[in-house]
C-alpha positions as CSV (number, residue, x, y, z in Angstrom):
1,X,116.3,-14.8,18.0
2,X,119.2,-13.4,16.4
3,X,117.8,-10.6,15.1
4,X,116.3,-9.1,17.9
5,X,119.5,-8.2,19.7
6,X,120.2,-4.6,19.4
7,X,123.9,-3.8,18.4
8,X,126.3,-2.9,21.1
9,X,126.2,0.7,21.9
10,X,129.3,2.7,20.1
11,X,132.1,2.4,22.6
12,X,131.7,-1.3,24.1
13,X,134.7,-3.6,22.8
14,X,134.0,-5.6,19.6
15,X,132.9,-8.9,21.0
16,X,133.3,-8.7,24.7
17,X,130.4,-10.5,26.9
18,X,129.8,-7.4,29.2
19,X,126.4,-6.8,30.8
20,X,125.6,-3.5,33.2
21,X,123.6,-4.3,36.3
22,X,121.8,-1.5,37.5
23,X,118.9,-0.2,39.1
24,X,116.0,2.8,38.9
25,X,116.4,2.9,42.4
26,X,118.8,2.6,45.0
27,X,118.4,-0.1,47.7
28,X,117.1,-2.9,45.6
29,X,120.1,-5.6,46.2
30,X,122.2,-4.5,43.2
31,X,125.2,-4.9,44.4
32,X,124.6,-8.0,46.0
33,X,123.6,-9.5,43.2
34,X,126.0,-8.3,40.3
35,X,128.5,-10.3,43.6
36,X,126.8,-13.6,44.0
37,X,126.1,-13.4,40.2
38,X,129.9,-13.2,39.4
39,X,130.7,-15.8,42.2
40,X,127.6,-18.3,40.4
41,X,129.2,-17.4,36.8
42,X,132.9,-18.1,38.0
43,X,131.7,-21.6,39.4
44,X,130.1,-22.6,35.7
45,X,133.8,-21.9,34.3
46,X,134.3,-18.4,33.2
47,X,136.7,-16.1,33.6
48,X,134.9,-13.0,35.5
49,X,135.4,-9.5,36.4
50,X,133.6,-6.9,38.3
51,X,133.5,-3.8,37.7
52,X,132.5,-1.2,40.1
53,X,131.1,1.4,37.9
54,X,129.6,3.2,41.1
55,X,132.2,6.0,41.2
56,X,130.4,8.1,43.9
57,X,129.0,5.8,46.3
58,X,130.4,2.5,45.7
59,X,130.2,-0.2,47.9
60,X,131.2,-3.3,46.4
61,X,134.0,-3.4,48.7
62,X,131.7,-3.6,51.5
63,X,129.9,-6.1,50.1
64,X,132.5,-8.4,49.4
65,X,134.9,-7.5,52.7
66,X,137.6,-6.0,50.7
67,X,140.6,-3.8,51.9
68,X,141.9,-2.8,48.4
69,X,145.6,-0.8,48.0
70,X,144.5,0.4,45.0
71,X,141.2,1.5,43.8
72,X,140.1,3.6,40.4
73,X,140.9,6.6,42.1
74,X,144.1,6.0,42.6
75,X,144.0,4.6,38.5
76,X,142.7,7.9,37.2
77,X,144.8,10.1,39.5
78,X,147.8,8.4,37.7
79,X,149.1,7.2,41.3
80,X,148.5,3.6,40.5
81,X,148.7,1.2,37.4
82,X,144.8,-0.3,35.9
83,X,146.7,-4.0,36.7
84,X,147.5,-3.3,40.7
85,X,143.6,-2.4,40.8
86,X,142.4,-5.7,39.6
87,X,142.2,-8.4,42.6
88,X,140.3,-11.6,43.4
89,X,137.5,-11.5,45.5
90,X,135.8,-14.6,47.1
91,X,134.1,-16.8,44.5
92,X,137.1,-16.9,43.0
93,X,136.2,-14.0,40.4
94,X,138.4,-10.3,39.6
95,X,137.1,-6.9,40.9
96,X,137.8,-3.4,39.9
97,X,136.6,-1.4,43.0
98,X,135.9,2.4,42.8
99,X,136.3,3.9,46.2
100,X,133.6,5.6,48.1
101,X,133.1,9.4,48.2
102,X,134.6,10.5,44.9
103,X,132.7,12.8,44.3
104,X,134.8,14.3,41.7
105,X,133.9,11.4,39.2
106,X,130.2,11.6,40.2
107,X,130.3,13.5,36.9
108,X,130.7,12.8,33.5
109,X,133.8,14.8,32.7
110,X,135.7,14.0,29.7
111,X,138.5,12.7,32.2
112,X,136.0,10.6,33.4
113,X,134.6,9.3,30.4
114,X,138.6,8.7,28.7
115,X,139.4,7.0,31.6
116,X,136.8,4.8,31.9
117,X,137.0,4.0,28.2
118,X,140.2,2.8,28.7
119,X,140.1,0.5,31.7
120,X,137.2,-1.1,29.7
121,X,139.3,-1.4,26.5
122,X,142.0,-2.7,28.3
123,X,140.3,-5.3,31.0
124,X,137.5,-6.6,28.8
125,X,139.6,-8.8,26.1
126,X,141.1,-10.8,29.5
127,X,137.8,-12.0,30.9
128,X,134.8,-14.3,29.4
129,X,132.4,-12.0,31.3
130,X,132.5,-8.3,32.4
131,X,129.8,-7.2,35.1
132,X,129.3,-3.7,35.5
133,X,127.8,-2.8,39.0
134,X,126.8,0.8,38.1
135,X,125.1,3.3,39.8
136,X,121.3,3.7,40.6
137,X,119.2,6.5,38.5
138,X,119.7,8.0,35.5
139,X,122.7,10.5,35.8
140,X,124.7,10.9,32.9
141,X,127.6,8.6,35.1
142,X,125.5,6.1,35.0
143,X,124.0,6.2,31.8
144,X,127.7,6.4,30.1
145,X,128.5,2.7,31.9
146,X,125.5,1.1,30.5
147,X,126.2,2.3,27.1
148,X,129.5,0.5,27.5
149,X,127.5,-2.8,28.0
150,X,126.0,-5.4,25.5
151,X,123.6,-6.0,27.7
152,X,121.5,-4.6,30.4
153,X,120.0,-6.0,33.6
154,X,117.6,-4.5,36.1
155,X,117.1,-4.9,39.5
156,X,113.9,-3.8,41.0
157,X,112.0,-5.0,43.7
158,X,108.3,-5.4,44.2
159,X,107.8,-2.0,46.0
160,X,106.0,0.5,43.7
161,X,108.7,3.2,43.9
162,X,110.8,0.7,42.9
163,X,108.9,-0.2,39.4
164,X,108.3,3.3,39.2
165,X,112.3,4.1,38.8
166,X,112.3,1.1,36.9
167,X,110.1,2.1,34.4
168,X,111.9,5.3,34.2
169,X,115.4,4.0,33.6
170,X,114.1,1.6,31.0
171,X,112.4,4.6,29.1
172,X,115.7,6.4,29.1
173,X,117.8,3.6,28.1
174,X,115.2,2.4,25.1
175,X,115.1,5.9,24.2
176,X,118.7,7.7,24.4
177,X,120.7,4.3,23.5
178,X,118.1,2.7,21.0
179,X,117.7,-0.6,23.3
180,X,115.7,-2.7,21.5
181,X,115.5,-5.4,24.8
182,X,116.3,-5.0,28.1
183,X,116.5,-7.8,30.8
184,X,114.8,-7.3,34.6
185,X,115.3,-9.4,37.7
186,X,112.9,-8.9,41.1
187,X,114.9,-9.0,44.0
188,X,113.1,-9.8,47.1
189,X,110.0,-11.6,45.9
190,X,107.3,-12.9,48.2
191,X,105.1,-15.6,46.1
192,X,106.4,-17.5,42.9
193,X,105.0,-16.3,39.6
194,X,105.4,-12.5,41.0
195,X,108.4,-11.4,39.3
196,X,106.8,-12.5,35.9
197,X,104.0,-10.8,36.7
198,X,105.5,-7.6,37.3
199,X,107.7,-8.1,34.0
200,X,104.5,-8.3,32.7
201,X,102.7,-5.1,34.0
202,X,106.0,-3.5,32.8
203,X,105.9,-4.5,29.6
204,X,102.5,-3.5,28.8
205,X,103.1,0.1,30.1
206,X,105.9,0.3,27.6
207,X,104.0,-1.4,24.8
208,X,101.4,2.0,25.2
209,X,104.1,4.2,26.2
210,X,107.4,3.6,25.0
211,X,108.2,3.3,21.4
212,X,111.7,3.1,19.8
213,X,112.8,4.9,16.3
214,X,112.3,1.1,14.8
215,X,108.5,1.7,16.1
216,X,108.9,-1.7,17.6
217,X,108.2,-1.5,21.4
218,X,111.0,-2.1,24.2
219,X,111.3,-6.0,24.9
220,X,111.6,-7.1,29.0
221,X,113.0,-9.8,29.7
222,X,111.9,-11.7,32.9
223,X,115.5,-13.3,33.9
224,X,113.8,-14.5,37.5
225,X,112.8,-13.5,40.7
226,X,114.9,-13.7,44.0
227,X,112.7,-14.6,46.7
228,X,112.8,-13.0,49.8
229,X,115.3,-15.0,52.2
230,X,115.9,-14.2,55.7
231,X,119.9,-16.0,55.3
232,X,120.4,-13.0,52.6
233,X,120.3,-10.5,55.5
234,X,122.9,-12.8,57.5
235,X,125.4,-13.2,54.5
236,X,125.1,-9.1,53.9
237,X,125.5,-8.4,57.7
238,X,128.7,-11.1,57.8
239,X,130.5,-9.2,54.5
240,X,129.8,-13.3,52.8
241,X,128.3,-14.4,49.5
242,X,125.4,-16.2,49.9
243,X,126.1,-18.6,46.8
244,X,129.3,-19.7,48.9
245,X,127.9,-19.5,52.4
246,X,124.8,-21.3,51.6
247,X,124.7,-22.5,48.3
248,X,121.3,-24.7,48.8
249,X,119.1,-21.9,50.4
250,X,116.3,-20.3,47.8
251,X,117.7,-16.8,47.0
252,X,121.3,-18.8,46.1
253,X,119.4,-20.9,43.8
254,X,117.9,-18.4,42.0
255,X,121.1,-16.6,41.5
256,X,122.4,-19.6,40.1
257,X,119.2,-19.7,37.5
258,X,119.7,-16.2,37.0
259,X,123.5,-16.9,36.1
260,X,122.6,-19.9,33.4
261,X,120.2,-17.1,31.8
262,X,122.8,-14.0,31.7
263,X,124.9,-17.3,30.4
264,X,123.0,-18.1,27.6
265,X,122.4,-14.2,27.0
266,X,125.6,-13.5,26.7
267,X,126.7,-16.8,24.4
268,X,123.4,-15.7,22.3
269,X,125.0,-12.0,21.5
270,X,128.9,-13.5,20.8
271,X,127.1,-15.5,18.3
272,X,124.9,-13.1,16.8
């Protein structure tokens, strides 16, 4: 419904279709999802871009086999220009990649913050979608590129340290930035039904816990489980997305669910 969707946080472009995929925890198959979720978005039509919103330990690069000229360093440095940092990446979808180990922008510096205003205010109006492949945690980095988003999603995984972070970045983000809903996805699931469970347990620890300034209680929103795939190890090893490598295998096909639901979620908020 309509009027359930919080509005976008002060900062995010009027109108753009930009979701933040992040995590309470590191490890969880972020990255590798916000990629094969891009790739499984760019095959049902739309116009995507990346964004690696990691700016101390990015490794989107990595992940996709990339060897870019030009990364955001080089954009905020004022050595390069925002357009020679945009290039396609397999799956036929734009990134934006950060660089590893800069450490200087590991903080939220009002540099930081102007610069990244403006490569979103610039590179958001081009796209149908804008994924956001932030950092783990809570640092204020990382918090500053979700608030950019419309939407949120959350990776965990079944391990308890996992849920814990989880819970503990959902808390933030309901509290500091008002979210009235937030959307999770369980990454590495062992049995169907699992991943909706856990949503489950989640949501009844912030129902008791966790309580906006509406008084309403944060809303999670199971988005799907990716099961646990031993191919996923082999496309991450070989630098390959798994939704173009082996498009039929289960953790593909979950992506692709997972891609008509952030779809929809999307389509739902441009409408609201």
């Amino acid at each position: 419904m309509a009027d359930t969707i919080a509005q976008a946080p002060q900062g995010a472009p009027q109108g753009a279709r930009i979701m933040a995929v992040t995590s309470g925890k590191g490890g969880v198959g972020k990255t590798f999802i916000s990629a094969n979720l891009a790739a499984a978005l760019t095959r049902r039509g739309h116009r995507v871009l990346v964004l690696d919103a990691d700016l101390g330990l990015a490794n989107l690069d990595v992940v996709l086999n990339l060897h870019p000229k030009v990364t955001l360093h080089d954009v905020f440095t004022g050595k390069a220009r925002l357009d020679d940092a945009v290039i396609e990446a397999p799956g036929g979808f734009s990134v934006v990649l950060a660089g590893s180990g800069m450490i200087e922008y590991s903080r939220l510096t009002p540099t930081v913050r102007n610069e990244f205003l403006n490569v979103i205010h610039t590179l958001a109006p081009r796209y149908d979608i804008v994924l956001l492949d932030t950092g783990a945690g809570i640092s204020d980095v990382v918090l500053f590129s979700v608030s950019l988003a419309s939407e949120v999603l959350i990776v965990a995984t079944p391990e308890p340290t996992s849920l814990t972070d989880a819970y503990a970045a959902i808390k933030v983000l309901a509290t500091q930035q008002k979210r009235q809903q937030l959307r999770l996805v369980v990454n590495q699931t062992r049995r169907p039904g699992d991943g909706r469970a856990i949503t489950g347990q989640l949501q009844q620890v912030l129902d008791r816990f966790v309580i906006t300034d509406s008084g309403r209680p944060v809303r999670l929103i199971h988005m799907g489980d990716i099961p646990t795939d031993p191919i996923v190890r082999d496309a991450i090893m070989r630098r390959q997305l798994l939704v173009q490598q082996m498009p039929g295998c289960p953790a593909a096909l979950a992506i692709a669910q997972l891609a008509s639901k952030v779809d929809a979620a999307l389509l739902e908020r441009r409408e609201a």
